[in-house]
N, C-alpha and C positions, 0 to 999 in steps of 0.2 A: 334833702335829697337823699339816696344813698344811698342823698338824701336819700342804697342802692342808687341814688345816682351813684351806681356800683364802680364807680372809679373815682381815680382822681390824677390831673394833668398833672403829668411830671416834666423833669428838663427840657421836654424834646415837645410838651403841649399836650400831648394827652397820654393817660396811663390804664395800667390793664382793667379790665372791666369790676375786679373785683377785688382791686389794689388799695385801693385808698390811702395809699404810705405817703410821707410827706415829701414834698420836693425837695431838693437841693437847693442851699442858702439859707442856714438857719440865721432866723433873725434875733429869738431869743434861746436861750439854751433852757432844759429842761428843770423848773422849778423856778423859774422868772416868770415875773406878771405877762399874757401875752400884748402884743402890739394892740391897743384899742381900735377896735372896727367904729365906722360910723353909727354912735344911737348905743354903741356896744353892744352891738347883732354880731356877733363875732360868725355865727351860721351865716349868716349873708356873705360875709367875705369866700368861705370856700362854693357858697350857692352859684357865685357870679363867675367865678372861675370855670367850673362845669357848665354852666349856661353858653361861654364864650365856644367854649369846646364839645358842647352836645353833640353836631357833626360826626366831628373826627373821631371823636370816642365808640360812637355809635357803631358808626362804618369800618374801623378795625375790633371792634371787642363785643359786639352783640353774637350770640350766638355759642360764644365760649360754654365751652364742656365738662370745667374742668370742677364743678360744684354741685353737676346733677346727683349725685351722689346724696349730697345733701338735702336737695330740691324733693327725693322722694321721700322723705322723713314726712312730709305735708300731705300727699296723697292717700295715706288711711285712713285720719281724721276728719277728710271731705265725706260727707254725705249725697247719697246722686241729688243733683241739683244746687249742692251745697255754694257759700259763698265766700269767695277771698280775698282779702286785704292785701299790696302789695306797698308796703310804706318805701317813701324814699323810692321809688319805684324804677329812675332813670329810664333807658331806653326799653327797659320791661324784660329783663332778662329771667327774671323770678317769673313773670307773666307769661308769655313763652312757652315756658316749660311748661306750668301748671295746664296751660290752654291745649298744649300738644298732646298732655296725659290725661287729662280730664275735661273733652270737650261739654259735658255737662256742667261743670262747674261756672256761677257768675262770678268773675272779674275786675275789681277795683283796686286800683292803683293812684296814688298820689303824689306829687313833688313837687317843689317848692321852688324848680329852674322851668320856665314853658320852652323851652325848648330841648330839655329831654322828656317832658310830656306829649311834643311834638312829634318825636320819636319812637316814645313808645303807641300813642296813636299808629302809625306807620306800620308799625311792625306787630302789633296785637291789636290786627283791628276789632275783634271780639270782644274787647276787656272795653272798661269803663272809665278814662284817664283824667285826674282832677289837678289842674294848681292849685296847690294849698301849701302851709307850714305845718308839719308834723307837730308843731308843740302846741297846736290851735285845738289838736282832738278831741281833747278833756271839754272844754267849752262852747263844743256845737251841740245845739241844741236839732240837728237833722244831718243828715245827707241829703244827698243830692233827691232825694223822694220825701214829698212830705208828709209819707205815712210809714216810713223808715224810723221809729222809736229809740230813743232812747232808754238805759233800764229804768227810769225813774219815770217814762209814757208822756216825757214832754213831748209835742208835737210842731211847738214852732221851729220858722225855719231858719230864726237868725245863725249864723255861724259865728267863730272866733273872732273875726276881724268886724264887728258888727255887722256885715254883709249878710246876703240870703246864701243859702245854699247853695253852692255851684250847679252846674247846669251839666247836660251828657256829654259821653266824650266824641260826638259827633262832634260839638264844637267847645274850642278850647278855653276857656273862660278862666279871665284873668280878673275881672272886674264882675264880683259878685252880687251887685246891689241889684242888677234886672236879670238875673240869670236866669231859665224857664226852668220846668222842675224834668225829673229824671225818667225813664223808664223802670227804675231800678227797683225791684218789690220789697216790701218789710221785712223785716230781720235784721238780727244782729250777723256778724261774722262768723264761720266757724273756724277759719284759719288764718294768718297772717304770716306773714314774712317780713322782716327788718334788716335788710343784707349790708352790710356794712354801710351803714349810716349813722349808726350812733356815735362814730369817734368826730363826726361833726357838730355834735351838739356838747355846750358845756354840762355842767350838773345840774342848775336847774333846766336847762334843756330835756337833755336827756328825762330828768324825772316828771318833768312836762308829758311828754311825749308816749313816755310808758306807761303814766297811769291814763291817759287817753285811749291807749289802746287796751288797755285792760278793763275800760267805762265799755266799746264796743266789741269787744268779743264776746262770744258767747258764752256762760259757763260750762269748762272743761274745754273750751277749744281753744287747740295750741298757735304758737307763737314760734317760728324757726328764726332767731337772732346769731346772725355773723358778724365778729368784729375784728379787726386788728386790734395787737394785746401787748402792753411792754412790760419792763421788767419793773418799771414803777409806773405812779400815774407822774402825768403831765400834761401843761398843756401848753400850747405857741402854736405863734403864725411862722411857715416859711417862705419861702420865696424861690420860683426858681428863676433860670437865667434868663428867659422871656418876660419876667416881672409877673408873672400869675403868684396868688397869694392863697395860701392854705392855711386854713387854722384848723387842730388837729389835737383831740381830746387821745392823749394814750392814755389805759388804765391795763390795769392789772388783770388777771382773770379772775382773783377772789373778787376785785372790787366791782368789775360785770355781773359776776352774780350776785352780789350784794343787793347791787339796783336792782334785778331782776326781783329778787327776792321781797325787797321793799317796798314794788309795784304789786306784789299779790301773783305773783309766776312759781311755778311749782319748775323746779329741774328735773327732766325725765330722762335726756339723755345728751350727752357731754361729749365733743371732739375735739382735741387739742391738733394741729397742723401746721405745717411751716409753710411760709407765702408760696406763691407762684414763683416759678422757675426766674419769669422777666419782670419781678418788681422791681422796680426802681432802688425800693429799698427792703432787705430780706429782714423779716419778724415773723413773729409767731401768731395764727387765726387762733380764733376759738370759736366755735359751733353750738350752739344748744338748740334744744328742742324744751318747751315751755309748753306747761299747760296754764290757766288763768284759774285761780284755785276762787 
């Protein structure tokens, strides 16, 4: 999700739109193995949390202003007609904007909870909303159109989970084996967005994920990646007093761009920021702007 499923529930069950800090109740302290998830999808564990919470998340923190700032770093690199990637996409709050400032632009968005795909249908009826897992990227062989190309001009349309390609965001499609195919035209992306969702993926996650996106962008088209950042890396599930479970990758900033780096991303421009006013828990963002070298 973040998946910009751009929160994540805290104490109280749901947390700021673009918080993602861990709840209260640590279960392991940082540099300990974290708590194994079921299958050890440790993503699923904080997936199913946001799922529970899509709602309430939605209906207090969509809409938040407090990142547009950021949001227009993406608007040059669009071409009229151009097309955008919104990973981890939650209630569509990257989506939103992009659609507000750039009514020509097509619209794709993905996550991994259907019920902030749900949401974000709802609220960016224009855009194109898929469930899917971000770390499946690298190994679909289509999108939701199956004349959408890959760079290597495969055309079939199995996806990552051996499924076909999801289907429009008319309808929500969880179950990919009969999905119909898209309206969506060929080409690659020329922009994407990754809004705090990578501190839910571990490191082969995460490096899943990035080189996936970097298989469908265009080349030279940027990538705006937000993350929450700590003073070391780490990882753990926490817990908070409702028993919701978060598992929650902190890295460093040298170590974000590392990945970046690794995935084939050019650093063009770099924000360092202190959280939101009402995080739960106060750290430090980090902001880049990515081209796909």
């Amino acid at each position: 999700m973040n998946e910009e499923a751009n929160d994540r529930p805290d104490s109280a069950g749901a947390g700021h739109a673009a918080d993602r800090r861990p709840a209260h109740g640590l279960l392991h302290e940082p540099g300990q193995a974290p708590q194994p998830a079921p299958d050890d999808d440790l993503n699923a564990v904080s997936v199913a949390t946001f799922d529970r919470h899509a709602g309430r998340y939605a209906e207090k923190y969509f809409g938040l202003h407090d990142y547009d700032e950021l949001y227009r770093w993406l608007l040059p690199p669009l071409p009229s007609g151009g097309r955008f990637l919104d990973l981890a996409c939650g209630p569509g709050n990257v989506s939103a904007f992009v659609a507000q400032q750039r009514p020509d632009v097509q619209i794709v968005g993905i996550d991994r909870s259907p019920n902030m795909v749900r949401e974000a249908q709802t609220r960016v009826p224009g855009g194109h909303f898929l469930v899917a897992d971000c770390r499946a990227l690298g190994t679909w062989t289509a999108w939701p159109s199956t004349d959408l190309q890959r760079p290597d001009g495969d055309t079939a349309t199995t996806c990552g989970d051996g499924g076909r390609a999801p289907g429009p965001a008319s309808t929500l499609v969880t179950d990919h084996s009969e999905a119909p195919g898209s309206v969506l035209s060929s080409g690659l992306f020329d922009a994407a967005a990754f809004s705090f969702g990578l501190s839910y993926l571990d490191d082969d996650g995460a490096r899943s994920c990035l080189a996936g996106l970097h298989r469908w962008l265009a080349p030279g088209g940027v990538l705006l990646l937000t993350s929450i950042t700590g003073a070391t890396d780490a990882h753990r599930i926490d817990r908070s007093p409702s028993g919701d479970r978060m598992f929650t990758a902190w890295r460093t900033p040298a170590r974000i761009v590392e990945l970046m780096t690794a995935a084939g991303f050019e650093v063009l421009s770099r924000r360092d920021l202190p959280s939101p006013a009402n995080a739960s828990v106060a750290s430090r963002d980090l902001a880049l702007l990515t081209a796909r070298r």
